[in-house]
VOBA-1610 file (N, C-alpha, C; in pm, whole numbers, padded with zeros to 5 digits, always signed):
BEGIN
Unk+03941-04613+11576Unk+03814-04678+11599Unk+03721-04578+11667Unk+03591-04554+11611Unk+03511-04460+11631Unk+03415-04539+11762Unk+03345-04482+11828Unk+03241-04518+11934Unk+03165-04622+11832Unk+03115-04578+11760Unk+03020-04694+11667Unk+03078-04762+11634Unk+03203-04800+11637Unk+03298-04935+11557Unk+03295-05031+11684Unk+03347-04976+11789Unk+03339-05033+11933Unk+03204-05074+11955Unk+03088-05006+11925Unk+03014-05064+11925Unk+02944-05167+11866Unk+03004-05157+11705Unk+02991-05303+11634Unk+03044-05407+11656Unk+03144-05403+11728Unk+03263-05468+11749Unk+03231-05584+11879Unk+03155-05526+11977Unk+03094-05541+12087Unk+03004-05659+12040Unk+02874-05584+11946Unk+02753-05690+11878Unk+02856-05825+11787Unk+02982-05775+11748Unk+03022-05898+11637Unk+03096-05992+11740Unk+03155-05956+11851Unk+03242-06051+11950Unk+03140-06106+12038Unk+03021-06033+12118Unk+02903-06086+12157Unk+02832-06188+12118Unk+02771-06094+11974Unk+02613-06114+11900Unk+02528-06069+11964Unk+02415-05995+11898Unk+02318-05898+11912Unk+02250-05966+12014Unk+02182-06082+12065Unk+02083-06126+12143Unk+02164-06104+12253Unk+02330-06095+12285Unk+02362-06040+12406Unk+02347-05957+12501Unk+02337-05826+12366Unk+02313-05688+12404Unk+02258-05678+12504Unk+02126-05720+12529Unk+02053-05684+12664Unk+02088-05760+12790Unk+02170-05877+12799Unk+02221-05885+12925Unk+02362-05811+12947Unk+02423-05773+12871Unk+02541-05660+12869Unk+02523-05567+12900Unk+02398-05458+12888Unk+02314-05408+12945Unk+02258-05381+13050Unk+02219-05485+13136Unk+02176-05539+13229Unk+02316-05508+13293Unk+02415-05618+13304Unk+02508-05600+13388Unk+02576-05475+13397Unk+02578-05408+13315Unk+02650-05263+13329Unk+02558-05188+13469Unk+02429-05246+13429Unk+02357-05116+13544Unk+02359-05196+13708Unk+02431-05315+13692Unk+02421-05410+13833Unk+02537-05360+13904Unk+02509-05365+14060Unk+02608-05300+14154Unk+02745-05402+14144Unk+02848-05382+14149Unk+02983-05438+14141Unk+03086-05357+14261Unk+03192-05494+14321Unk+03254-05422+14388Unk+03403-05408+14370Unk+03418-05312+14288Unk+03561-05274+14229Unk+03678-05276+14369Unk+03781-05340+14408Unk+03901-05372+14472Unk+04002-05267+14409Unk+04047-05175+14479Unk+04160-05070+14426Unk+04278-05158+14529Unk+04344-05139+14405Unk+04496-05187+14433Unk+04612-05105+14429Unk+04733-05071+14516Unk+04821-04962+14502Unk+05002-05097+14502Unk+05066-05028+14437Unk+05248-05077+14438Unk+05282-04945+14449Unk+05390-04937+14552Unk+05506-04848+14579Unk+05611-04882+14525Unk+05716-04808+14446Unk+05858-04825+14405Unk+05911-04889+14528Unk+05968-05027+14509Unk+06028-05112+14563Unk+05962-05235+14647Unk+05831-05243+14644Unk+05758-05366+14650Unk+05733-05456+14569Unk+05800-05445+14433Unk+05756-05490+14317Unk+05807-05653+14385Unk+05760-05807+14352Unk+05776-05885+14377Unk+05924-05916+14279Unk+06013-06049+14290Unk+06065-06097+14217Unk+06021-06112+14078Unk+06133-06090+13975Unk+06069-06107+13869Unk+05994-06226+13850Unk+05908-06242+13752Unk+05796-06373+13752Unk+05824-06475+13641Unk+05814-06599+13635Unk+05889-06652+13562Unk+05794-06633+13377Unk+05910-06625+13321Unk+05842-06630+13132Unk+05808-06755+13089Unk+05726-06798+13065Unk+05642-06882+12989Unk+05747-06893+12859Unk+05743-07016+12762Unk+05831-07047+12682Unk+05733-06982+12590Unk+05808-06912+12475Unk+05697-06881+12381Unk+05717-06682+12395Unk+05722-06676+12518Unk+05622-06555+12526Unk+05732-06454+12507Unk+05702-06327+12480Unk+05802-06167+12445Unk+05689-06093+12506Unk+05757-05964+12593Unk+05660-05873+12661Unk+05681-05763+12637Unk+05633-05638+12596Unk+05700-05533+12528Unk+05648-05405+12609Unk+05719-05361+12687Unk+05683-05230+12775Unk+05629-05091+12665Unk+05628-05003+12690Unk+05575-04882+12608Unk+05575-04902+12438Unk+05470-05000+12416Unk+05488-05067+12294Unk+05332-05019+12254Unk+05273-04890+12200Unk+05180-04841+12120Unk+05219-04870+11996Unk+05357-04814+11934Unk+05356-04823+11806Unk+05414-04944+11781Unk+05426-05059+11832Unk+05428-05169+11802Unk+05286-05248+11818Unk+05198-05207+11866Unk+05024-05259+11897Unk+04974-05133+11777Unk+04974-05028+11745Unk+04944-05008+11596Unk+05017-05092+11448Unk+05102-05131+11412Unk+05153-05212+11376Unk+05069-05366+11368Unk+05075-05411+11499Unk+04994-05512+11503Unk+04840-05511+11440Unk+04793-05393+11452Unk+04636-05358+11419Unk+04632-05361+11268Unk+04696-05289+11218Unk+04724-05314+11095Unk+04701-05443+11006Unk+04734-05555+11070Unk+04668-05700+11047Unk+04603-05740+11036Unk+04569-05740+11201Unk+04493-05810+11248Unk+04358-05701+11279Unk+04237-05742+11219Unk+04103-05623+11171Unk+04016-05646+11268Unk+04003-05799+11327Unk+03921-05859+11459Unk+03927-05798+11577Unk+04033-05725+11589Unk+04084-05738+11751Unk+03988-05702+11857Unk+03926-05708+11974Unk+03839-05628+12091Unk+03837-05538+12069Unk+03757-05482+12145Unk+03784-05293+12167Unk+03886-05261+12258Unk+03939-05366+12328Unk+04031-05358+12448Unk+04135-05328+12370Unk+04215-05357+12259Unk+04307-05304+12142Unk+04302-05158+12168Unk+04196-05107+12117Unk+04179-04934+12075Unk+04191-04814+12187Unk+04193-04854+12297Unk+04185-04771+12353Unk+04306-04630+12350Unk+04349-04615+12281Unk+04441-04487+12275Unk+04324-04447+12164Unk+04265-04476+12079Unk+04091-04419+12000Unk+04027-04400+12053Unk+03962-04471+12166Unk+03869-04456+12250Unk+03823-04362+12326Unk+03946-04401+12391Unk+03966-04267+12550Unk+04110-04189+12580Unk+04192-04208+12476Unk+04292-04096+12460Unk+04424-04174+12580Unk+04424-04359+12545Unk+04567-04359+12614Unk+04650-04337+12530Unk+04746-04315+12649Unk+04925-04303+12587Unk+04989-04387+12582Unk+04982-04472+12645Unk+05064-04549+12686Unk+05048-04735+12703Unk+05119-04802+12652Unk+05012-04940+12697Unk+05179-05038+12675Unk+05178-05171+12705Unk+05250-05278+12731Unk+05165-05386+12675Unk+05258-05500+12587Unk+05153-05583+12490Unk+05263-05716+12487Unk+05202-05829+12479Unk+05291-05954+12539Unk+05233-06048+12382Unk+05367-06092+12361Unk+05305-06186+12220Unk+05355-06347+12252Unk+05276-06437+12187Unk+05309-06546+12216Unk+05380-06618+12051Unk+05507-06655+12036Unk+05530-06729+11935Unk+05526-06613+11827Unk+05531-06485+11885Unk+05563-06375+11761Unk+05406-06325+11748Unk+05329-06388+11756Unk+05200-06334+11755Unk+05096-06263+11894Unk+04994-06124+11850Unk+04981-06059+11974Unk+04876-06120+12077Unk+04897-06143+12196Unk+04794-06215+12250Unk+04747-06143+12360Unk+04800-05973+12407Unk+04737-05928+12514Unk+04809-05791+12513Unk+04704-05708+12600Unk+04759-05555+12584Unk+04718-05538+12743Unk+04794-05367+12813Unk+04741-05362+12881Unk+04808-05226+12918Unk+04718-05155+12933Unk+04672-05006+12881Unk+04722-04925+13057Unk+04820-04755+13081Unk+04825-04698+13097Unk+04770-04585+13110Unk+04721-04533+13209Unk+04708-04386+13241Unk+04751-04294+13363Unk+04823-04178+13276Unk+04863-04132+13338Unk+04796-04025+13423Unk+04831-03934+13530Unk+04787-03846+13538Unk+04787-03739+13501Unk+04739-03617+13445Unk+04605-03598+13487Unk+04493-03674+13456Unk+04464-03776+13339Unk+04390-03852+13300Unk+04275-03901+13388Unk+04168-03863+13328Unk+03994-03840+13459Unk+03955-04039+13428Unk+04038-04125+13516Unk+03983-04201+13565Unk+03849-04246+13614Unk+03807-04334+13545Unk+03653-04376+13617Unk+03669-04426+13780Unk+03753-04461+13856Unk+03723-04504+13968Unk+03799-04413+14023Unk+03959-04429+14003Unk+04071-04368+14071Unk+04075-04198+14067Unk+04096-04158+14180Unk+04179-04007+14137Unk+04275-03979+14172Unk+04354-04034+14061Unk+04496-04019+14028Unk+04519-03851+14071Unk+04660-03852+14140Unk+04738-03760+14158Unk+04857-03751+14092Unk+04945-03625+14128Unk+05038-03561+14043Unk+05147-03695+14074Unk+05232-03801+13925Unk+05325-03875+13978Unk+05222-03999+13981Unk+05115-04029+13967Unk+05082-04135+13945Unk+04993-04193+13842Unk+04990-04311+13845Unk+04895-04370+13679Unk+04855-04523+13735Unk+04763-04514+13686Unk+04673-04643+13631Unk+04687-04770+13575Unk+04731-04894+13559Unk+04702-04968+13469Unk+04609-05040+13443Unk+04525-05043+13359Unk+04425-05102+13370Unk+04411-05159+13222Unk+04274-05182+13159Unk+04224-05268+13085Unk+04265-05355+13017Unk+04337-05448+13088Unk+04404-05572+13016Unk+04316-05635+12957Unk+04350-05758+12852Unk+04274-05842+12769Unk+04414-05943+12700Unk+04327-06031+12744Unk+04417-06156+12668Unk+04335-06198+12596Unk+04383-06235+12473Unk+04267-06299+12376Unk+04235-06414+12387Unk+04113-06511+12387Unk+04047-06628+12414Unk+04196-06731+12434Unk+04239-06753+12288Unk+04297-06857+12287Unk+04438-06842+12304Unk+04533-06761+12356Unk+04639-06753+12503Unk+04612-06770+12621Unk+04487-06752+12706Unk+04465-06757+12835Unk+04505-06885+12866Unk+04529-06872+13016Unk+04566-06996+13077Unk+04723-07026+13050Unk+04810-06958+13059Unk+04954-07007+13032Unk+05044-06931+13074Unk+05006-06815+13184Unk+05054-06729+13227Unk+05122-06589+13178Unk+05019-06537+13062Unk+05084-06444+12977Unk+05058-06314+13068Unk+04919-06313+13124Unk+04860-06189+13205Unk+04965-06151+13322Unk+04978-06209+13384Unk+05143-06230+13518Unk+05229-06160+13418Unk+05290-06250+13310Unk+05383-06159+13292Unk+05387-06035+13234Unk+05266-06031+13174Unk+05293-05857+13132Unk+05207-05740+13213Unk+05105-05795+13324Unk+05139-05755+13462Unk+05249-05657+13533Unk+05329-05781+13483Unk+05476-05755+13580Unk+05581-05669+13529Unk+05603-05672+13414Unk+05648-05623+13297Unk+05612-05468+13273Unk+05478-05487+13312Unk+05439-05321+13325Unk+05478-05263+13446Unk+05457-05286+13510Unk+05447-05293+13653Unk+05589-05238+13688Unk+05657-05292+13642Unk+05856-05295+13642Unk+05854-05131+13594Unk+05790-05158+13450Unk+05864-05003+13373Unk+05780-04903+13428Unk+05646-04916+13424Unk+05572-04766+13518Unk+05643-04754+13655Unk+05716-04808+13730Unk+05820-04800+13860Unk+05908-04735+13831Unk+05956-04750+13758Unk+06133-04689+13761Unk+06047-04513+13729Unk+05958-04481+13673Unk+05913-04345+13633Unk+05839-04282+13744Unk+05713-04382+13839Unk+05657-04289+13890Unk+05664-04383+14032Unk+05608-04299+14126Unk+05640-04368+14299Unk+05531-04448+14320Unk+05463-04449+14249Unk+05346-04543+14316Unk+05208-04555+14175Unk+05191-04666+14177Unk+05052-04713+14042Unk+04916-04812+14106Unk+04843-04796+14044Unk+04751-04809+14124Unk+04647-04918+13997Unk+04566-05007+14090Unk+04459-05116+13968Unk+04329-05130+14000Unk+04248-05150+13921Unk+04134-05145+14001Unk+04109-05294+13956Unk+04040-05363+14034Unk+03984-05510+13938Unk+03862-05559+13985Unk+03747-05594+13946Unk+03588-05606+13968Unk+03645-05739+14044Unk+03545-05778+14175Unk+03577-05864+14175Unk+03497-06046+14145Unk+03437-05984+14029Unk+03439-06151+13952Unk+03561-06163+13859Unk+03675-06064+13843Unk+03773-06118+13765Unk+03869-06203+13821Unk+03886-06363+13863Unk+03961-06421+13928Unk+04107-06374+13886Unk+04168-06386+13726Unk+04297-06395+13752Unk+04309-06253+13759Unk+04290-06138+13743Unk+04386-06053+13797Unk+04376-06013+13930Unk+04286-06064+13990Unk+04278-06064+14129Unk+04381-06149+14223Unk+04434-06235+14151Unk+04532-06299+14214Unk+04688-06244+14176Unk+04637-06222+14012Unk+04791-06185+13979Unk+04877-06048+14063Unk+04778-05972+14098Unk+04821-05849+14115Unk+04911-05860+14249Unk+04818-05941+14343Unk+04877-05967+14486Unk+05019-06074+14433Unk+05032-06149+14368Unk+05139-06188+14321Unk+05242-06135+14252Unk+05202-06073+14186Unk+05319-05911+14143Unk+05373-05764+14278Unk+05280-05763+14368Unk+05331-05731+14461Unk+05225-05588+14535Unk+05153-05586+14421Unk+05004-05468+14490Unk+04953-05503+14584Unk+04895-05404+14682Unk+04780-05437+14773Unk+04704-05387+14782Unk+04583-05413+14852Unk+04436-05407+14827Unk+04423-05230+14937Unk+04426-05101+14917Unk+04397-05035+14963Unk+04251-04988+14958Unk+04130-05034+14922Unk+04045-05026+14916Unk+03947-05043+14872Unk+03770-05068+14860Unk+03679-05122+14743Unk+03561-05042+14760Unk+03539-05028+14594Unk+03446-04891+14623Unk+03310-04988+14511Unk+03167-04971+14566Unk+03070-05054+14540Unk+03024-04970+14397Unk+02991-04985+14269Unk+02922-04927+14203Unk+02840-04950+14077Unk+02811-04912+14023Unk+02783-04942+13870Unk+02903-04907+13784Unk+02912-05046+13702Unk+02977-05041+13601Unk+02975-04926+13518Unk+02856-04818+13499Unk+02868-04716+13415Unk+02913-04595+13482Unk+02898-04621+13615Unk+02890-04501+13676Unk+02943-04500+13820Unk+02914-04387+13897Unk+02916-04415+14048Unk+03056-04384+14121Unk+03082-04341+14214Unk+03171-04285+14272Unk+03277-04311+14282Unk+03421-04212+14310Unk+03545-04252+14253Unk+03601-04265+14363Unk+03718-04300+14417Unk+03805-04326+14514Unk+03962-04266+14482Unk+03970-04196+14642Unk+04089-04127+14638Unk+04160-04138+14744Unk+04315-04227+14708Unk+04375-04244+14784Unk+04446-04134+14845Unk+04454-04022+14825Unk+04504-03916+14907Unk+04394-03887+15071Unk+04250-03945+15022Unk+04172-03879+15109Unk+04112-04049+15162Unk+04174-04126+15109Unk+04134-04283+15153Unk+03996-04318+15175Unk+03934-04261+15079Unk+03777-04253+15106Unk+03693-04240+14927Unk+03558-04321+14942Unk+03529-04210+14816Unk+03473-04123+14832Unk+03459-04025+14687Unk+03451-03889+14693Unk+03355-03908+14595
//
């Protein structure tokens, strides 16, 4: 998926009269919540929803899926986008209902500056009609589990008008090490080595 597909993609899941409040909010101040887990805080596992399968380092099973399904977000593409590696994808009833994307380091993070041994998870998406049944928790957690056993510590960022992963995360076992104010397009990064932004 090319920048201009994402961008059609945007106008076809939107519609064009959106554009300019999408727009708008990108350039409005937001206050991003950085979240950190250490190897061995991870909470109890979380309970599975009937229905649901969660699939840890599952790219070439979410290409596979794409293959299908031609609709998907742009939240799908991101190994096109911005060069992830890595992502975790939770299906409900055999079908895909959410992804949620890896980065490692060195990988130039928009908020975080990731160090040597640590990564990112970020841009989850559940699709409209799974939400609400606890799929995000579990593949959350699911990720959360397998980026542990590899690296000492992962880190989340979450805006905070996003209610559920703002809850889920503290329920999976992250905590809030810090919140850095900015524009959605832009604006300064935060580094937990120096606990400050930079």
């Amino acid at each position: 998926m090319t920048i201009a597909s994402a961008v059609r993609a945007v106008i076809r899941d939107q519609g064009i009269l959106k554009l300019p409040r999408i727009a708008l909010d990108s350039l409005k101040l937001l206050d991003f919540h950085i979240f950190a887990i250490n190897r061995g805080d991870l909470s109890a596992p979380v309970p599975m929803p009937d229905g649901v399968a969660v699939y840890a380092d599952s790219l070439d099973r979410l290409k596979r899926a794409r293959e299908k399904l031609h609709d998907l977000p742009n939240e799908f593409w991101r190994d096109r986008l911005n060069g992830a590696l890595h992502c975790a994808t939770v299906e409900f009833n055999g079908e895909l209902a959410g992804v949620l994307w890896v980065y490692d380091y060195p990988a130039d993070r928009p908020i975080v500056v990731l160090e040597p041994g640590e990564s990112e998870l970020t841009t989850t998406f559940t699709l409209e009609k799974f939400r609400g049944r606890g799929l995000y928790r579990a593949l959350l957690w699911t990720a959360t589990e397998w980026q542990l056993r590899q690296r000492p510590r992962l880190f989340m960022v979450v805006d905070s008008h996003n209610q559920t992963p703002m809850k889920a995360v503290l329920e999976v076992g992250y905590r809030e090490v810090g919140v850095v104010r900015r524009r959605a397009i832009h604006g300064p990064k935060f580094s937990i080595a120096k606990m400050k932004c930079v």
